[in-house]
C-alpha positions in Angstrom: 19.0 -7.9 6.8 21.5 -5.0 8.1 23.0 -4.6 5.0 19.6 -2.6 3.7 18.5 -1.5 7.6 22.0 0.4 8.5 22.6 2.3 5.1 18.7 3.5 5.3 19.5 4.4 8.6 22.4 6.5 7.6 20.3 8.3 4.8 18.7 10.1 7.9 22.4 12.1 8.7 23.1 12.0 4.8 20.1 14.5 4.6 21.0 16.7 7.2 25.2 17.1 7.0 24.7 17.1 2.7 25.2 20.1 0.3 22.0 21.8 -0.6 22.0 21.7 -4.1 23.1 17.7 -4.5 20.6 16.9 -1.9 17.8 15.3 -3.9 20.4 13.9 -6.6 21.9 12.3 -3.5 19.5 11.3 -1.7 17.6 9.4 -4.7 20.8 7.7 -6.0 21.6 6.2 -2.4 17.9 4.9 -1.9 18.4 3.4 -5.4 21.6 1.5 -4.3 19.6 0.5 -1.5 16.2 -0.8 -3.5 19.1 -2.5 -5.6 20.7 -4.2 -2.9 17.5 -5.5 -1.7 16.5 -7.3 -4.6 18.7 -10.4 -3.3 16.0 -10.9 -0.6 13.7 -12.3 -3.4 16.1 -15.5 -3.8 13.7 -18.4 -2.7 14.9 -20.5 0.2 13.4 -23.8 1.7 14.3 -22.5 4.8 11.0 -21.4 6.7 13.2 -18.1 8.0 16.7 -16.8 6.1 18.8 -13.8 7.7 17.8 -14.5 11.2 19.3 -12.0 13.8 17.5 -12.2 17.3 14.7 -10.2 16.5 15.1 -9.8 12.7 14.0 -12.5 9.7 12.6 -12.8 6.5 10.7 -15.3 5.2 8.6 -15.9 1.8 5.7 -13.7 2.8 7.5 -10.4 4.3 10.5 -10.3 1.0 8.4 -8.9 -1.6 6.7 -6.8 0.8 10.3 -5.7 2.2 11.5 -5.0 -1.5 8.8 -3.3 -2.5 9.1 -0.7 0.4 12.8 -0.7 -0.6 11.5 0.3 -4.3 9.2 3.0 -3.3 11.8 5.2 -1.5 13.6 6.5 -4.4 10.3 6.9 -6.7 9.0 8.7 -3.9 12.0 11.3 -3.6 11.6 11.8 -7.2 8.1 12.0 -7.5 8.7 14.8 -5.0 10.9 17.6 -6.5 9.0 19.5 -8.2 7.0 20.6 -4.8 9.9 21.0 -2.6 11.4 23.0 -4.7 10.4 26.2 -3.5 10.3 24.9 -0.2 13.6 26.8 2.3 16.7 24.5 2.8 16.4 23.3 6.0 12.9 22.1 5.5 13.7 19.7 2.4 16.2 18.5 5.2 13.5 17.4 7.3 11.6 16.2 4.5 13.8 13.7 3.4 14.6 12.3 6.7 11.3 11.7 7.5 10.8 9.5 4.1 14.5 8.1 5.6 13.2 7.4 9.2 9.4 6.3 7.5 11.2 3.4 5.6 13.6 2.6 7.8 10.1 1.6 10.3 8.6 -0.2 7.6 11.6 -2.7 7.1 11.7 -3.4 10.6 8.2 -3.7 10.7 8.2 -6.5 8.2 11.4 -8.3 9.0 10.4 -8.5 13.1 9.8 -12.1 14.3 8.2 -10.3 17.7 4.9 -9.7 17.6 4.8 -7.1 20.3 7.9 -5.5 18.8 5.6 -5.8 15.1 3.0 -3.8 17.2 5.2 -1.0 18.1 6.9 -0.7 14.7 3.6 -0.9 13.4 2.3 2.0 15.2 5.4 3.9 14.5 4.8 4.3 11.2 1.9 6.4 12.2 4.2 9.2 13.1 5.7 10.0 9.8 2.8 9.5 7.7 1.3 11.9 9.7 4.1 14.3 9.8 3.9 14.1 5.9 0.2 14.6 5.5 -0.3 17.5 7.8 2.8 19.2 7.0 3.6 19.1 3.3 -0.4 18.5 2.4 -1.7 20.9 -0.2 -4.7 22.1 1.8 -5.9 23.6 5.5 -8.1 20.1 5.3 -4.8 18.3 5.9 -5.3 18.8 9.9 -8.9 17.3 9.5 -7.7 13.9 7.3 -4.4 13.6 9.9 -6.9 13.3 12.7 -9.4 11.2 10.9 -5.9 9.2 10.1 -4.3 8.7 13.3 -7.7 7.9 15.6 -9.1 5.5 13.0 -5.9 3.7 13.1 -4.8 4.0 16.9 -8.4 3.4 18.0 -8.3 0.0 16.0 -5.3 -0.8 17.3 -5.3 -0.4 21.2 -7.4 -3.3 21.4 -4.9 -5.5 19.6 -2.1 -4.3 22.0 -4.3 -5.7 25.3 -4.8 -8.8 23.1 -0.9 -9.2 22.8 -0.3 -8.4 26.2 -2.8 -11.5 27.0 -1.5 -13.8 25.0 2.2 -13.3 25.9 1.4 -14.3 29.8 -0.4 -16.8 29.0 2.2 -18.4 27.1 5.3 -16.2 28.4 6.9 -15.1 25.2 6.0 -13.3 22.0 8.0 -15.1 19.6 6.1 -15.5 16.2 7.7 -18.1 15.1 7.4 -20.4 18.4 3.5 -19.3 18.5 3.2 -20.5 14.7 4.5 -24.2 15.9 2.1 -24.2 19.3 -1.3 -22.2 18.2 -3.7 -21.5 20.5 -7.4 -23.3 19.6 -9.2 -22.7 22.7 -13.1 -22.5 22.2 -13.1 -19.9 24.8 -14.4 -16.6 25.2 -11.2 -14.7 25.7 -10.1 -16.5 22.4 -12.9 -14.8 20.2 -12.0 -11.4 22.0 -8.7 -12.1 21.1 -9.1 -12.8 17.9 -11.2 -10.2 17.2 -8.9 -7.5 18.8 -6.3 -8.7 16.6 -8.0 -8.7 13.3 -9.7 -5.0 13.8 -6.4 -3.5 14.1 -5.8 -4.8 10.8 -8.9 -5.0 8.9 -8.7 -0.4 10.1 -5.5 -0.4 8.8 -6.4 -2.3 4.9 -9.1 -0.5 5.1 -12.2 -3.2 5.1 -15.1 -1.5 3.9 -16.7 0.2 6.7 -13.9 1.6 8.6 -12.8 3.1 5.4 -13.4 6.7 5.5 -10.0 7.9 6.8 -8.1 6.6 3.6 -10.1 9.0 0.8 -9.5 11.8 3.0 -5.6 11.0 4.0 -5.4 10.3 0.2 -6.8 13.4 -0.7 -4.9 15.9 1.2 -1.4 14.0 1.1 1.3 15.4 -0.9 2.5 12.9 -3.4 5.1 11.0 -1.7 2.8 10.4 1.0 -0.2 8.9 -1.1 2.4 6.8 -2.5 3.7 5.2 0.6 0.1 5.1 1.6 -1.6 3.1 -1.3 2.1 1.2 -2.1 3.3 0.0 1.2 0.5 1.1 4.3 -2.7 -0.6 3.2 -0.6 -3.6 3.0 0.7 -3.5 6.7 -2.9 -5.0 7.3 -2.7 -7.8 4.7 0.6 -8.8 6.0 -0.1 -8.8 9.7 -3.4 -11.1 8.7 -1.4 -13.6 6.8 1.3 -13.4 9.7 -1.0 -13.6 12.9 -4.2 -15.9 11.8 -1.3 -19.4 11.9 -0.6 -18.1 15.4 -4.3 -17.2 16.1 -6.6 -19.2 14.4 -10.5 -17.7 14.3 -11.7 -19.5 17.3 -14.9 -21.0 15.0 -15.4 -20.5 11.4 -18.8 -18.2 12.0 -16.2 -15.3 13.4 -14.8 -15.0 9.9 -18.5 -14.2 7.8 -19.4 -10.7 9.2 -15.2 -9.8 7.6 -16.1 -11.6 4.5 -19.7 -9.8 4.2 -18.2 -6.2 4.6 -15.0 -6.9 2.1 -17.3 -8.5 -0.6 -19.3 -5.8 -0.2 -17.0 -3.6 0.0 -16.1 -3.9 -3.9 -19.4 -3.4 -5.1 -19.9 -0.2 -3.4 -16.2 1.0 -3.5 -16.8 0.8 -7.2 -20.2 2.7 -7.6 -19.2 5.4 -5.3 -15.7 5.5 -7.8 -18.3 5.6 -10.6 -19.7 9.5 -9.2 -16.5 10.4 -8.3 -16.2 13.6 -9.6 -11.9 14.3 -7.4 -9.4 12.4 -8.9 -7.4 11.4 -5.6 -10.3 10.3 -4.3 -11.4 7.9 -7.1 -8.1 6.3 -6.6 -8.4 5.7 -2.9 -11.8 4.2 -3.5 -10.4 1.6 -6.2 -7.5 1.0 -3.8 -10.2 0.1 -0.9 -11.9 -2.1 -3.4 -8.7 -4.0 -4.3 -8.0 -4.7 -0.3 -11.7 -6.0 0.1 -10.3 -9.0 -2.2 -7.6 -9.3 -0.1 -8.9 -9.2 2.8 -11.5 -12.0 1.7 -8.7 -14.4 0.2 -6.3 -14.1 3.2 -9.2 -15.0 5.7 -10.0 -18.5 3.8 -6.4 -19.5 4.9 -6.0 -21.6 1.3 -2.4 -21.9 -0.5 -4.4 -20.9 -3.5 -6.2 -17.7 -1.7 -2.3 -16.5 0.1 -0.3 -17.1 -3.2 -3.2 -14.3 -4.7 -3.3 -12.1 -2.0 0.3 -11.5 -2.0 0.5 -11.3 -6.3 -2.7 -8.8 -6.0 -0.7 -6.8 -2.8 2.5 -6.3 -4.5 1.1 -5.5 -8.1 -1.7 -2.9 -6.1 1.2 -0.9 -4.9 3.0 -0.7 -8.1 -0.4 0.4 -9.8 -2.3 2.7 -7.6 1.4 4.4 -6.8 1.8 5.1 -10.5 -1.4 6.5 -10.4 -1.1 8.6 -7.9 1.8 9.9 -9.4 -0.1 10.8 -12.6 -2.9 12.2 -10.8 -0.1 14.6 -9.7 1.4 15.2 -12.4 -2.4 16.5 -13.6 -2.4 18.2 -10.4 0.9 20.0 -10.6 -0.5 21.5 -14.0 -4.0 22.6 -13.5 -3.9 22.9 -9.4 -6.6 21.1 -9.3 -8.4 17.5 -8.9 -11.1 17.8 -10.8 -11.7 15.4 -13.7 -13.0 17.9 -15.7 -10.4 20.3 -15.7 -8.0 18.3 -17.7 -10.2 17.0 -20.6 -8.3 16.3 -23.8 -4.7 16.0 -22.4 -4.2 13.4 -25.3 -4.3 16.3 -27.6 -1.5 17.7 -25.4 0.6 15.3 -23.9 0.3 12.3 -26.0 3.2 9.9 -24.1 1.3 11.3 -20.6 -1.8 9.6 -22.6 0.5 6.0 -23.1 1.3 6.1 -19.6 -2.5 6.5 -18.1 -3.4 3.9 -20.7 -0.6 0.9 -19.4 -1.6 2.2 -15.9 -5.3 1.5 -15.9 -5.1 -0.8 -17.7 -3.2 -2.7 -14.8 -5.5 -1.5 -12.6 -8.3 -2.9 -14.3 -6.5 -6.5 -14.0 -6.1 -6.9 -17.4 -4.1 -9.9 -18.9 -1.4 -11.1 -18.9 -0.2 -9.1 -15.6 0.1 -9.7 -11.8 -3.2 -7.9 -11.0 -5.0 -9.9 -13.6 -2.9 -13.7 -12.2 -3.8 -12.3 -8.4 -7.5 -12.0 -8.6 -7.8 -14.9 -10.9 -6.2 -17.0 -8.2 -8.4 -14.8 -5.3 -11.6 -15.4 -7.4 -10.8 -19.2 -7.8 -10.4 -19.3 -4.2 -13.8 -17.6 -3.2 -15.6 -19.7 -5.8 -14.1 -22.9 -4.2 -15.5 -21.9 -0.3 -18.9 -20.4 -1.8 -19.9 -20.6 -5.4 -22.1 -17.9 -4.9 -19.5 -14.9 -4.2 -18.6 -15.3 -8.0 -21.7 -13.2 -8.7 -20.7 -10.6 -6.2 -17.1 -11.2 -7.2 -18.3 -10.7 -11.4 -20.1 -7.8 -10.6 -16.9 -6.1 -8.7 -14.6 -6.4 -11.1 -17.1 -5.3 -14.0 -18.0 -2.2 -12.4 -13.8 -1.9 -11.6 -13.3 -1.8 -15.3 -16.3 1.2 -15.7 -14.7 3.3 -13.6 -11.2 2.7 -14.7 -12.6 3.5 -18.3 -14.6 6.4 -16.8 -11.0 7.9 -15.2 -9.6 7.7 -18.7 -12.2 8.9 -20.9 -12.5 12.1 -18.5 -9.1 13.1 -18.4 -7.8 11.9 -21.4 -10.7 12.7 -24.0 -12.7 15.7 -24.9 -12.4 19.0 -25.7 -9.4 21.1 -24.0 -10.6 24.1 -21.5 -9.6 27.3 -22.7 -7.0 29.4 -20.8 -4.4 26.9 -19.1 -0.7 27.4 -19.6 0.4 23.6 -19.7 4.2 22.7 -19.5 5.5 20.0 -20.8 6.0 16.6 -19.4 9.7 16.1 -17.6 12.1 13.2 -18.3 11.8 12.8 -14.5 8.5 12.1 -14.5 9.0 9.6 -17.4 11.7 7.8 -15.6 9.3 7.6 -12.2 6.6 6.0 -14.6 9.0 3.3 -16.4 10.1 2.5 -12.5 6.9 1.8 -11.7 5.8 0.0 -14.7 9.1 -2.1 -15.3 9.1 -4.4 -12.1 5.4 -4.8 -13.1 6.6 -6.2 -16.5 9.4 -8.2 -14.9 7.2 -9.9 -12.4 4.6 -11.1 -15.0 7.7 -12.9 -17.1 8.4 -14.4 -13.5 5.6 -14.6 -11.1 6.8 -17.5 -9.4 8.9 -14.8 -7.5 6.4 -14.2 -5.1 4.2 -17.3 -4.6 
């Protein structure tokens, strides 16, 4: 577990102490060795935990999610160059060890075996997310979405802190995996409290439909690398502290989990027709990313090795996809200055290869087969059906209306008649080789899903 924690670690006094003009070069090709290194984590073991230190383990369920945040550094470094470049010296110093210090949090994060030591990690990732967004966002809005941002999240998450503190005197230690083997199923009061506590914290964080509107609006005024880490590697924070805590915590009774299930089911229905009218790119994104967490959300709460197995396949192919396109929204963006999906009609006629890329990407994101997305909400669906038949209709109508507005997304930025008067340069092999490092693991994991389950 050190092995990737100590060298990310270092990357934070790599930034400051290396020459300015090798910096990014650097900087991407150590966070690569890194990402490269973690792969081994993905090995499968029988053991329930493998690279135990005292406070430090991985297990089946935090690996992928611990690669994947491995993976996203050096795209994110990349995806970034072309904005810090005319930013001074010492401020692409900073930069990069806040991305340094940012992943170095998530790792512990998802390799503690504490729980109280997972809620502090947890709410440390706040802190360079929101340095990111309101420092290197694009407008004066920035300061509005950081705030939205931080008291959505911290606001969830005070109560979950109390119900931590309540559960480790009642039982005198916060030990995750000692909870797992002794969970608490007290019909009690303080139980539902509990319970509930813990879940809102995460449901804030996913976003559950509802308590959604800070993610359009962080989404929106982030520079790139932050959306990225946002939609690849945040949301997920909340699906992964669900699957962790609910074997600790069980819902007290099974009524406690409908009002959850009501506002994630719904949640893709009207995710999706407000992506439909979505006339800013960014924000159409965000909107398909909070639809996509509603089916988590549903499938990790039913507590079936079916519903997990997809929750995890639809988490880690969610971040690959809605990263990628994020980055291509970008690249749009870093050529027109603007989000609009109008401005950037017909870019087939210019960039035809930019044209293959937002094809394979929505494609993905639409869940088409043979990929992960498509295996993850078949298993999710399968699930749902199997505790209510009736979500398939809900369910059937979600991902239909996923597909229009994935089509819709295409068609207007990819079809039509050019606007007159835009210099456009050409597409960089850099932003090529961020697009095949998205789309490769994708391609890898769908020859070998088995990875993950």
């Amino acid at each position: 577990m050190l092995k990737i924690l100590i060298p990310t670690l270092m990357l934070i006094p790599t930034s400051a102490l290396i020459m300015p003009n090798l910096m990014f070069l650097i900087s991407t090709t150590y966070s690569l060795m890194i990402a490269i290194t973690s792969l081994k984590l993905l090995t499968s073991s029988t053991l329930p935990y493998t690279n135990m230190t005292q406070q430090l383990g991985t297990d089946h369920i935090s690996s992928p999610l611990l690669v994947l945040t491995c993976w996203m550094l050096p795209l994110m470094i990349l995806a970034s160059q072309n904005f810090m470049k005319t930013e001074p010296t010492s401020r692409k110093r900073m930069f990069l060890a806040n991305l340094a210090f940012l992943q170095a949090t998530l790792i512990m994060t998802f390799s503690t075996t504490d729980l109280l030591m997972f809620y502090i990690l947890f709410e440390t990732t706040l802190i360079p997310t929101l340095v990111l967004i309101t420092r290197w966002g694009h407008q004066i809005q920035r300061l509005a979405a950081g705030i939205y941002f931080l008291f959505y999240t911290l606001v969830g998450s005070i109560p979950m802190l109390v119900a931590i503190l309540r559960l480790s005197t009642t039982i005198n230690h916060t030990s995750m995996p000692l909870m797992s083997m002794t969970p608490n199923y007290n019909q009690t009061w303080t139980q539902n409290m509990i319970w509930l506590a813990i879940m809102l914290a995460f449901m804030v964080k996913m976003p559950l439909y509802g308590v959604h509107l800070w993610l359009p609006k962080a989404h929106v005024e982030a520079p790139i690398p932050g959306s990225m880490i946002l939609a690849a590697i945040l949301l997920k924070l909340g699906g992964y502290g669900i699957i962790r805590v609910l074997p600790i915590c069980p819902p007290p009774n099974t009524t406690l989990i409908y009002p959850f299930m009501m506002l994630a089911l719904w949640g893709i229905i009207m995710t999706s027709l407000i992506g439909l009218r979505q006339p800013d790119l960014k924000a159409l994104i965000a909107y398909s990313s909070v639809g996509h967490m509603g089916l988590v959300i549903s499938a990790t709460l039913i507590q079936t090795h079916w519903g997990l197995s997809g929750a995890m396949l639809l988490m880690i192919a969610h971040g690959l996809t809605s990263s990628a396109l994020f980055c291509l929204a970008n690249m749009n963006y870093e050529r027109t200055h603007s989000r609009a999906l109008l401005l950037l009609q017909g870019a087939q006629i210019i960039f035809p290869l930019m044209t293959a890329w937002w094809i394979i990407a929505s494609l993905t994101n639409m869940a088409l087969p043979p990929t992960i997305n498509f295996m993850g909400e078949l298993l999710i669906l399968t699930t749902l059906m199997n505790w209510c038949p009736l979500t398939i209709i809900i369910t059937a109508i979600g991902t239909t209306l996923t597909a229009a507005y994935t089509l819709y997304m295409l068609m207007s930025t990819q079809h039509g008649k050019l606007p007159h008067g835009l210099s456009l340069p050409p597409m960089m092999t850099r932003e090529h080789l961020l697009l095949t490092l998205h789309m490769i693991p994708l391609i890898l994991i769908t020859m070998k899903p088995n990875l993950l389950f």
